[in-house]
C-alpha positions as CSV (number, residue, x, y, z in Angstrom):
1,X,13.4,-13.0,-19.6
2,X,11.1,-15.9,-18.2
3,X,13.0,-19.3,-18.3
4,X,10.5,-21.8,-20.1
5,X,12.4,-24.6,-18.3
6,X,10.4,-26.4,-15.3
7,X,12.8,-26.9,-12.0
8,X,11.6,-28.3,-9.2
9,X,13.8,-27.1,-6.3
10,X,13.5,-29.6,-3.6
11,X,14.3,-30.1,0.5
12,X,14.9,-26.5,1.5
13,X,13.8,-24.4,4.2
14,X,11.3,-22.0,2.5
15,X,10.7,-18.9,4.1
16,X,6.9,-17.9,2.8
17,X,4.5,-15.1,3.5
18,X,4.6,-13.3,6.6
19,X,8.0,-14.6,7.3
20,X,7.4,-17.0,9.7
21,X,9.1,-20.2,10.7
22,X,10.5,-22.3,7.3
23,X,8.8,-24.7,5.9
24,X,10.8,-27.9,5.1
25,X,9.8,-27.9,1.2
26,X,9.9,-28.1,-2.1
27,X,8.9,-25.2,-4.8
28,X,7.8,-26.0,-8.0
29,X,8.6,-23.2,-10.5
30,X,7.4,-22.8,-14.2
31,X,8.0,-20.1,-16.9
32,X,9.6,-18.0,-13.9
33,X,6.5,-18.3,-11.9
34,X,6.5,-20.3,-8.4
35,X,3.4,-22.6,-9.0
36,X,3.6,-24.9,-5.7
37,X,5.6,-25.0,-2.6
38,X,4.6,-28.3,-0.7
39,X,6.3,-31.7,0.8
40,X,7.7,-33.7,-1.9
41,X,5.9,-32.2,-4.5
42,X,6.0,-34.6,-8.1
43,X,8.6,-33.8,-10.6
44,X,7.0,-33.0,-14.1
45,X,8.9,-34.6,-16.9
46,X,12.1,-32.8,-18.4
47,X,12.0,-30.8,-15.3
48,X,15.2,-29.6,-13.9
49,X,15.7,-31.1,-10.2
50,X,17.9,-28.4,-7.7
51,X,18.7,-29.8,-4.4
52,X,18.5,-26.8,-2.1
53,X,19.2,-29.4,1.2
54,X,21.0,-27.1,3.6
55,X,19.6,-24.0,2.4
56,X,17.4,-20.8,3.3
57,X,15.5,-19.8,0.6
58,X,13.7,-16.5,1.2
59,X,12.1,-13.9,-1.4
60,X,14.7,-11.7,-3.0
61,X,15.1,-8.4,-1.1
62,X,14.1,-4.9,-2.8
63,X,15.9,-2.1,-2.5
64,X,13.1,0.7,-2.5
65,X,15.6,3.6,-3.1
66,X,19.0,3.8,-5.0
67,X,20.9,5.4,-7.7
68,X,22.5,3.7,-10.6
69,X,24.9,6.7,-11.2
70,X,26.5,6.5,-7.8
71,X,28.7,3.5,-7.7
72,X,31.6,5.7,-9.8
73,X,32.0,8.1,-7.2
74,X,31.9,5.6,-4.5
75,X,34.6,6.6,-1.7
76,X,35.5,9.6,-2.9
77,X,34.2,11.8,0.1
78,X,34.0,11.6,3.4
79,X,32.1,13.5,6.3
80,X,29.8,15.1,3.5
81,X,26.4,16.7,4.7
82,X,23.4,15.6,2.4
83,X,23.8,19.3,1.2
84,X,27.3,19.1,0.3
85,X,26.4,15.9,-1.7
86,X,23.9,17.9,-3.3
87,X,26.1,20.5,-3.9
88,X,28.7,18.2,-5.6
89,X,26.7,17.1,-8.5
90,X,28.3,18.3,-11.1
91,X,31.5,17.0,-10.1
92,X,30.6,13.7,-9.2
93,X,28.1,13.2,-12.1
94,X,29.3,14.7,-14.8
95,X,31.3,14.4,-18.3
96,X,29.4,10.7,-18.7
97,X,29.4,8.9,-21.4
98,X,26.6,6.3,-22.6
99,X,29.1,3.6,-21.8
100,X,30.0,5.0,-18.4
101,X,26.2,5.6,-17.9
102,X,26.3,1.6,-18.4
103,X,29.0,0.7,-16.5
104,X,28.3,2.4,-13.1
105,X,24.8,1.3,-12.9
106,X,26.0,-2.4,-14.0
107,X,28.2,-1.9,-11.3
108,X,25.4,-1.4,-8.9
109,X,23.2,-4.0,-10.3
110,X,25.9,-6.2,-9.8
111,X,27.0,-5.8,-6.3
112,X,22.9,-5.9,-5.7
113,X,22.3,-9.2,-6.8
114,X,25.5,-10.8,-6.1
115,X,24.4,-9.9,-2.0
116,X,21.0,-11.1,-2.5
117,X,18.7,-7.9,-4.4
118,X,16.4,-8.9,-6.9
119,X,15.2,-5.6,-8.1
120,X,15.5,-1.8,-7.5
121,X,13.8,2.1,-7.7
122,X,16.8,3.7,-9.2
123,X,16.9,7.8,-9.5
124,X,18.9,7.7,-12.3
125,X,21.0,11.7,-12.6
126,X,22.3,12.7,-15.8
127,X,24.3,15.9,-16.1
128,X,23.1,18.8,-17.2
129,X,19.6,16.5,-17.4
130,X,17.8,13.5,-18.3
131,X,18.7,11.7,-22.0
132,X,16.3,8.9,-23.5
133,X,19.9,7.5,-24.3
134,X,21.1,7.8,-21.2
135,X,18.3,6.1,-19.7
136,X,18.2,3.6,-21.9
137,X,22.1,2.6,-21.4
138,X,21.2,2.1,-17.3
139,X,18.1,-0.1,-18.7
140,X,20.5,-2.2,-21.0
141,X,22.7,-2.4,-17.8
142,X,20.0,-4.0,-15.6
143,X,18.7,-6.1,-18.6
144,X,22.0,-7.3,-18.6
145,X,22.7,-8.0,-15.4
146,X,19.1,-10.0,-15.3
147,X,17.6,-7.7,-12.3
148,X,14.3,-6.4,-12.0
149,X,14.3,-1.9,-11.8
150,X,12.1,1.3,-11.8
151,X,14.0,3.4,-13.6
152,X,13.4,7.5,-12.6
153,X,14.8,9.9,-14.4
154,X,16.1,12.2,-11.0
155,X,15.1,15.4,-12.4
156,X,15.0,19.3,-11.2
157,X,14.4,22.3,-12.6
158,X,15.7,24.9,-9.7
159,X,19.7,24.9,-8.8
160,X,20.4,23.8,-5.4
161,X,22.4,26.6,-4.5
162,X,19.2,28.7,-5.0
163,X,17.0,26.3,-3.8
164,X,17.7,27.6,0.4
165,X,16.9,31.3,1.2
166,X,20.1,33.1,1.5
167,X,23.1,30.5,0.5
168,X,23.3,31.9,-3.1
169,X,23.9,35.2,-1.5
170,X,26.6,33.9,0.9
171,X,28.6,33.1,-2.1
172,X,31.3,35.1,-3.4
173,X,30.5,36.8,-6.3
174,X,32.9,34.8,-8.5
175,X,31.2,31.7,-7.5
176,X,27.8,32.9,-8.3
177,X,28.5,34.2,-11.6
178,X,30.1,30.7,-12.5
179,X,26.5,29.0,-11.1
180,X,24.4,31.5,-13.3
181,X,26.4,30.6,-15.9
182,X,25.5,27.1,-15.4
183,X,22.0,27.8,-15.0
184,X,19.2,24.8,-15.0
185,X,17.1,23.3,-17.2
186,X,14.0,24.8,-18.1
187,X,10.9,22.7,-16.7
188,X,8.9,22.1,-19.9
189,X,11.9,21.6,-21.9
190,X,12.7,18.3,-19.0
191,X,9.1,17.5,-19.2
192,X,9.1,16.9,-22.7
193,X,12.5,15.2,-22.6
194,X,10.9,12.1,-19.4
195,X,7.8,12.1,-22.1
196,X,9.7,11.2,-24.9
197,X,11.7,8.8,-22.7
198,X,8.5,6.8,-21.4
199,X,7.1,7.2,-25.0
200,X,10.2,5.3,-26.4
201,X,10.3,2.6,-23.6
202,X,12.5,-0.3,-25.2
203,X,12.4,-2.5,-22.1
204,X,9.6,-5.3,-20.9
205,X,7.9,-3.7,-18.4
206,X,7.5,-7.3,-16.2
207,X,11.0,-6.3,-15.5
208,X,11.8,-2.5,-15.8
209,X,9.6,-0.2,-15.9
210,X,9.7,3.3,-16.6
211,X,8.8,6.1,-13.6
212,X,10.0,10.0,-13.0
213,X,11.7,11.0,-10.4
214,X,11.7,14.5,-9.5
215,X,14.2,15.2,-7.1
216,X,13.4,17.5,-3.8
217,X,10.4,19.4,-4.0
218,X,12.9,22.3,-3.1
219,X,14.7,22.2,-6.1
220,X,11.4,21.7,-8.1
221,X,9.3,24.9,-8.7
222,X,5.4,24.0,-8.2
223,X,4.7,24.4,-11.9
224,X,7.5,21.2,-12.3
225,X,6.7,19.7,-9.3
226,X,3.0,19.0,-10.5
227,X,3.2,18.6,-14.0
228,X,5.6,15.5,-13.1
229,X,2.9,14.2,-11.4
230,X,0.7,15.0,-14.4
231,X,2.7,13.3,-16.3
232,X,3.5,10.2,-14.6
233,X,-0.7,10.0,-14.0
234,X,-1.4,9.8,-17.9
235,X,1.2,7.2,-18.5
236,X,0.6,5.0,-15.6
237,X,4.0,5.1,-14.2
238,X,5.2,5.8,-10.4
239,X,6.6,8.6,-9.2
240,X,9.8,8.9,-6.3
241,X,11.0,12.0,-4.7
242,X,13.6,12.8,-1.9
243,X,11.4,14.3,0.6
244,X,12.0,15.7,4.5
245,X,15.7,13.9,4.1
246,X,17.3,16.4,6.0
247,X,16.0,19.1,8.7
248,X,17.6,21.6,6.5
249,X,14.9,21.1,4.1
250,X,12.0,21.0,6.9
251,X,13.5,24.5,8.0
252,X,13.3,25.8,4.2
253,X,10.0,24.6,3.3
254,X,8.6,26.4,6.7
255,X,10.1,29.6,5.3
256,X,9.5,29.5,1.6
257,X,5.6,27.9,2.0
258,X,4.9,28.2,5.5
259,X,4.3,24.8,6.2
260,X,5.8,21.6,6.1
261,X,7.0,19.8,3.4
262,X,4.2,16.9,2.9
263,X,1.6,19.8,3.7
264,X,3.1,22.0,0.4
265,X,3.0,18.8,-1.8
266,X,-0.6,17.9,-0.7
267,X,-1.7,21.5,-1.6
268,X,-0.2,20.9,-4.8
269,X,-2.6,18.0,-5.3
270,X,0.8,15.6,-6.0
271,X,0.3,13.0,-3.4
272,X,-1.1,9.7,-4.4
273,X,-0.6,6.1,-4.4
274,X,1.9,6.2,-7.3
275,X,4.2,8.3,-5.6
276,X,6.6,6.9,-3.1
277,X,9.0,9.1,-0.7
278,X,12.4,8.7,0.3
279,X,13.9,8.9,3.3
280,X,11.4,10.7,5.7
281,X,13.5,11.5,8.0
282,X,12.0,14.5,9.4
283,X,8.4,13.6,8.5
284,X,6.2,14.8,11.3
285,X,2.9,13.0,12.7
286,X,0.4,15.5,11.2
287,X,2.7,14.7,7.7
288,X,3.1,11.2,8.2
289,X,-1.0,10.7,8.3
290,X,-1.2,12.9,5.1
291,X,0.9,10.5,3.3
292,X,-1.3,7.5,4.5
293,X,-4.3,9.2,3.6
294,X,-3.5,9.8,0.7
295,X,-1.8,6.0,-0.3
296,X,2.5,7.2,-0.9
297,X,4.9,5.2,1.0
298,X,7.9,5.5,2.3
299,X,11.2,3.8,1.9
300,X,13.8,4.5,4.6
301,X,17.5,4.3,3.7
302,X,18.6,4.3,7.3
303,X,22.5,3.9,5.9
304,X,22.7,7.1,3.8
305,X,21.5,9.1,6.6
306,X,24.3,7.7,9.5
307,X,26.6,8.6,6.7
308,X,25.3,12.0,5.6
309,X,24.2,13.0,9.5
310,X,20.6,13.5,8.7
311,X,19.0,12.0,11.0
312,X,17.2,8.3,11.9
313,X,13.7,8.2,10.4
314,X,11.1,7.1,12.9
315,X,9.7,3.7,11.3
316,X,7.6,2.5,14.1
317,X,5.5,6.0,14.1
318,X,5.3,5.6,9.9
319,X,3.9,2.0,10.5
320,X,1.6,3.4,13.3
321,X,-0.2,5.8,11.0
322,X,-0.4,3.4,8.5
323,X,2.0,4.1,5.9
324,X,3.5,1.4,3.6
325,X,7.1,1.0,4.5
326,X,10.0,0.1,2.6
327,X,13.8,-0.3,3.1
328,X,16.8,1.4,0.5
329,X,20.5,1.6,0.8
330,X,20.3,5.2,-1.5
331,X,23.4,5.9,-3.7
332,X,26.5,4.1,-3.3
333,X,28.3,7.7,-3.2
334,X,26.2,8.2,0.2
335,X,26.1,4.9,1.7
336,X,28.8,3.4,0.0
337,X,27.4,0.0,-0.4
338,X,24.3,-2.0,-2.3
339,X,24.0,-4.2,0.8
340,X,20.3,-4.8,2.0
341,X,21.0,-6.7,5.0
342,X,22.9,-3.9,6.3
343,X,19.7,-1.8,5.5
344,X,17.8,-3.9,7.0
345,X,19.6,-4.3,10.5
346,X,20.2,-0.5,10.8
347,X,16.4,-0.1,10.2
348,X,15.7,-2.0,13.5
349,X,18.4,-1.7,15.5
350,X,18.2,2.5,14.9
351,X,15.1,2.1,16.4
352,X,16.6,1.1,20.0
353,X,17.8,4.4,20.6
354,X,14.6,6.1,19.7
355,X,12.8,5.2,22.6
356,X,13.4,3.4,25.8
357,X,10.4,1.0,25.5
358,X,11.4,-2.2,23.7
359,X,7.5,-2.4,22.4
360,X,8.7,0.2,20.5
361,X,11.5,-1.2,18.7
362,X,11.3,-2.3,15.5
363,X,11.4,-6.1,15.0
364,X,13.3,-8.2,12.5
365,X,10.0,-9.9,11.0
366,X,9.1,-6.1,10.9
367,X,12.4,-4.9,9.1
368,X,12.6,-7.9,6.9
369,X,9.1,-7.2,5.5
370,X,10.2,-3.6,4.9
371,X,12.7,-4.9,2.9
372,X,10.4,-7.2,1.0
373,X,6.9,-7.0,0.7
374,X,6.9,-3.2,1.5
375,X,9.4,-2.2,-0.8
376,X,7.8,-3.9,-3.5
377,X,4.6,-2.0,-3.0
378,X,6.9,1.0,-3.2
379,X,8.7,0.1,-6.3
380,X,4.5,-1.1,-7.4
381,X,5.5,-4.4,-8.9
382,X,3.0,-7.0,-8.5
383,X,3.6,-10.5,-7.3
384,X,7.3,-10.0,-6.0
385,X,8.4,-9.9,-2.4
386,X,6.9,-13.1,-1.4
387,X,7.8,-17.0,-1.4
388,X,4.2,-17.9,-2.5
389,X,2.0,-19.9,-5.7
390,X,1.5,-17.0,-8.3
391,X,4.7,-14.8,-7.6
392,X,7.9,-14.5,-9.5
393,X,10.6,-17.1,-8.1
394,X,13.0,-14.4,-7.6
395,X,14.4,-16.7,-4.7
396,X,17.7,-16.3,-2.6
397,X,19.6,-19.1,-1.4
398,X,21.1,-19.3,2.2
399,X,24.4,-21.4,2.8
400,X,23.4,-22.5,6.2
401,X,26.9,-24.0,6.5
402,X,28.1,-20.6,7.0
403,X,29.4,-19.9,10.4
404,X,27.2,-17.8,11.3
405,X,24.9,-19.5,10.3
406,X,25.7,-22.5,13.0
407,X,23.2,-23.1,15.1
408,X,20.1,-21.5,13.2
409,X,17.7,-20.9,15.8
410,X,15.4,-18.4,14.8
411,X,16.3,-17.9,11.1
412,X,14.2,-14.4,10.6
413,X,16.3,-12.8,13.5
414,X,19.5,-14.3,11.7
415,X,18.6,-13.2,8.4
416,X,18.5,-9.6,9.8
417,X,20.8,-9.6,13.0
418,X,23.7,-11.7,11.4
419,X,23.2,-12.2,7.6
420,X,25.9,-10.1,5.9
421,X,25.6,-11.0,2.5
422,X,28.6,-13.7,2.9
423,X,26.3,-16.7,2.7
424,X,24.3,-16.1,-0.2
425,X,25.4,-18.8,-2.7
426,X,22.8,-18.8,-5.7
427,X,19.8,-16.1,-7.1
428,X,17.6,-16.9,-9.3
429,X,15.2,-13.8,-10.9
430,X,12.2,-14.8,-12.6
431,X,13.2,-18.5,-12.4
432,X,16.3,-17.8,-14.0
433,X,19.9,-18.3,-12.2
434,X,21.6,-14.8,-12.1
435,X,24.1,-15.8,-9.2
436,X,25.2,-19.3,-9.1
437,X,27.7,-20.4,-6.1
438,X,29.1,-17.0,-5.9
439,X,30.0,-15.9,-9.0
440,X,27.5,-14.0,-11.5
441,X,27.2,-15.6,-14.8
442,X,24.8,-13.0,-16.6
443,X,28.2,-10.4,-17.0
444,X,31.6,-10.4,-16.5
445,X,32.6,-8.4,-13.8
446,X,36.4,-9.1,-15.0
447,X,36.0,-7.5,-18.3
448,X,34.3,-4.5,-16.6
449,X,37.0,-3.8,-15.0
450,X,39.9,-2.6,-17.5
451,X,36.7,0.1,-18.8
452,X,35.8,1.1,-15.6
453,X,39.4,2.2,-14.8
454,X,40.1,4.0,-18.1
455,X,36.7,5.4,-17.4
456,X,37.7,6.8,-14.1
457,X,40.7,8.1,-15.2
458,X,39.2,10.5,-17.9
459,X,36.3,11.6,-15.9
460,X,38.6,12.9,-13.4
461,X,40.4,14.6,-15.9
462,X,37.8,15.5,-17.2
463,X,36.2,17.0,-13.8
464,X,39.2,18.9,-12.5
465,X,37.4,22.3,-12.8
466,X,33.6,20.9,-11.4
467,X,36.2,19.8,-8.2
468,X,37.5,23.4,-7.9
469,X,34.1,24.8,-8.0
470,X,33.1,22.2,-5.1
471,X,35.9,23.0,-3.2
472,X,35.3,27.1,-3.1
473,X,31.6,26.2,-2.6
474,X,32.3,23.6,0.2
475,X,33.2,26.3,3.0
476,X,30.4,28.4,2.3
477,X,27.4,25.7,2.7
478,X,29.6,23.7,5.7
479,X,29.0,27.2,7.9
480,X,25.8,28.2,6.4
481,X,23.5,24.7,6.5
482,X,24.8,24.3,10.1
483,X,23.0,27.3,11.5
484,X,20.3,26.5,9.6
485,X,19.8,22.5,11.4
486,X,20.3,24.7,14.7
487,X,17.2,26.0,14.3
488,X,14.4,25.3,17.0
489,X,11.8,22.8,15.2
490,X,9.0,20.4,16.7
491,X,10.1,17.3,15.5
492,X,13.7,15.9,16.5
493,X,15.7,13.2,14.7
494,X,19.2,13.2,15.9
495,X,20.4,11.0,18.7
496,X,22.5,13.9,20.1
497,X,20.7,17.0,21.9
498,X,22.5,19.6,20.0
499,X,19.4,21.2,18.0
């Protein structure tokens, strides 16, 4: 993927390590690799010369936790729980075909990169469960687009419905016998099926890489649940789950184990640095100090959870104990968009109504960094993240001609507090242009379109009797999670005072 080409990118403002001021510079990048950001730096010979005058350029942002499958079911609910989502699955995600495997997470990749994402942890969810082919068609997707990915297989091997004590009896009797009948994959059987899949890994790992990705420990028996981790240990690959998203799940795991969430996984002996959490949410201080002890971080998706009512995650206590910190936007079925600079200004300006003393806030350096450096320790890429000799010149250009971009006074706090996505004019990924002003040259978004829509048309179609099942399953976990949230529980994430 590396460009061999030389460019020398002169007279921007560079925004380097640590996020600081920008330096007035140029960058000198070779084979995709920044080699020297200085004052008027010599030109090699044959080098390609980019004027960047009257730009920002600042590291690509990474998106620590998405899901290629979710941009075909984008806008299609509204005022879901995160237990009704999960309880949609099949619906949403189902009756796929390689190509529309393809198309939705090109989709994604897309709308990423064209609002300034170099790379991505994508769960990837195949219905009933994970396909080498499917797998690979997301890869060829990313590879296409020309962005950088983890690519998990989002896997389970215990149905939701079952997965909280008492729900699967709440159903009607009808329902149920149409969930048995559906079942769930058997664990070894999935095991065997992520093995084969990081086994037959078609893709240069310097730009996706293979991980697993099993889903909530709740819908993961322990047996699953570990030899995941097992597995993603002998083949050196990272491993992402959903963890303490919702205080429906914190309620569960106290009944089913007795303890928290984080505590059940570290008696399972799965936490380590390859794994990375999402979400958080309900993380507690005892559980938070686990996961730094024992090297996982964390990467908030602070949009998801507004939508879904879960809760705001508590950054400033997860970079207090010392956990690595990274930002997500989740699927674009539960946060609708890819947009990181929307992640990143929820992520600190949530954190003005969690406590009264402005120390406490989280900053825009701080949120920024989340959403570089910190998610690429999450997605554990080496040498993105940063502006900096030796790192990939995965570099977003600024239009500082925008309006709101006139005056720039401090352009960190802009980047976070104004930036919408509107002024990014070019990308480059591993010194390659992937966006150049405005439009994406690596696919054509144009002659996406006319598939997606036949697409869409036969999965709904195709779908009809998944919806049905949704909707006589809908009324039953709408008055049945409720209670459960209500319950009394030491740690409290919502801004109300309900429960």
């Amino acid at each position: 993927m590396a460009d061999s080409r030389i460019a020398v990118i002169q007279s921007g403002q560079v925004l380097r390590a640590g996020l600081g001021h920008p330096e007035h510079a140029d960058v000198l990048v070779r084979d995709g690799e920044i080699v020297a950001i200085g004052r008027d730096l010599p030109v090699p010979d044959g080098a390609e010369i980019i004027d960047a005058s009257g730009f920002l350029l600042h590291p690509g942002l990474i998106n620590g936790h998405t899901h290629g499958h979710g941009p075909y079911s984008r806008g299609l609910t509204d005022n879901l729980t995160l237990e009704l989502l999960l309880a949609s699955g099949p619906w949403l995600n189902g009756n796929r075909t390689l190509e529309d495997k393809y198309l939705s997470t090109a989709i994604g990749a897309a709308e990423m990169v064209l609002k300034g994402c170099t790379a991505c942890y994508d769960l990837f969810f195949e219905v009933p469960t994970v396909s080498p082919e499917g797998i690979r068609a997301a890869g060829e997707a990313y590879r296409d687009v020309g962005m950088r990915a983890v690519l998990a297989p989002m896997v389970a091997d215990h149905p939701f419905l079952r997965s909280i004590p008492g729900l699967y009896e709440a159903l009607p009797a009808a329902v149920q016998a149409e969930i048995d009948k559906a079942g769930a994959p058997e664990g070894a059987y999935v095991l065997g099926r992520l093995e084969e899949t990081i086994r037959s890994w078609p893709f240069d790992r310097d730009m996706i890489r293979p991980a697993l990705g099993p889903t909530v420990p709740l819908l993961c028996t322990d047996a699953f649940m570990k030899g995941a981790a097992e597995l993603a240990d002998e083949y050196g690959v990272g491993y992402q789950t959903h963890l303490s998203e919702s205080k429906v799940q914190e309620i569960t795991a106290l009944k089913r184990y007795g303890c928290s969430l984080t505590q059940h996984l570290e008696r399972l002996g799965v936490l380590g640095p390859a794994m990375s959490a999402a979400h958080g949410v309900w993380l507690a201080d005892d559980d938070m100090k686990r996961l730094a002890d024992h090297g996982v971080s964390v990467s908030l998706n602070p949009g998801s959870n507004l939508r879904l009512g879960a809760g705001i995650a508590d950054m400033r206590r997860l970079l207090d104990h010392g956990v690595t910190v990274g930002i997500g936007t989740d699927s674009a079925s539960s946060s609708d968009n890819q947009n990181m600079y929307e992640a990143m200004r929820f992520a600190s300006y949530l954190s003005r109504v969690q406590d009264v003393d402005r120390d406490r806030w989280v900053s825009a350096r701080e949120a920024a960094l989340a959403a570089t450096e910190g998610s690429a320790r999450v997605l554990g890429f080496e040498g993105i993240g940063r502006l900096e000799p030796g790192y990939r010149a995965d570099i977003v250009f600024i239009d500082l001609g925008s309006a709101h971009w006139l005056p720039v006074r401090n352009a960190v706090h802009q980047l976070v507090q104004a930036e919408d996505a509107t002024a990014v004019r070019h990308v480059m990924i591993d010194g390659r242009w992937v966006v150049r002003d405005r439009r994406l040259l690596t696919v054509d978004l144009d002659a996406l379109r006319g598939r997606v829509e036949r697409a869409i048309l036969r999965i709904e179609e195709a779908g009809a009797a998944a919806h049905d099942l949704f909707r006589r399953i809908e009324p039953i976990v709408t008055s049945f999670c409720p209670g459960l949230a209500r319950t009394p529980h030491h740690v409290h994430r919502y801004a109300g005072s309900c429960c």
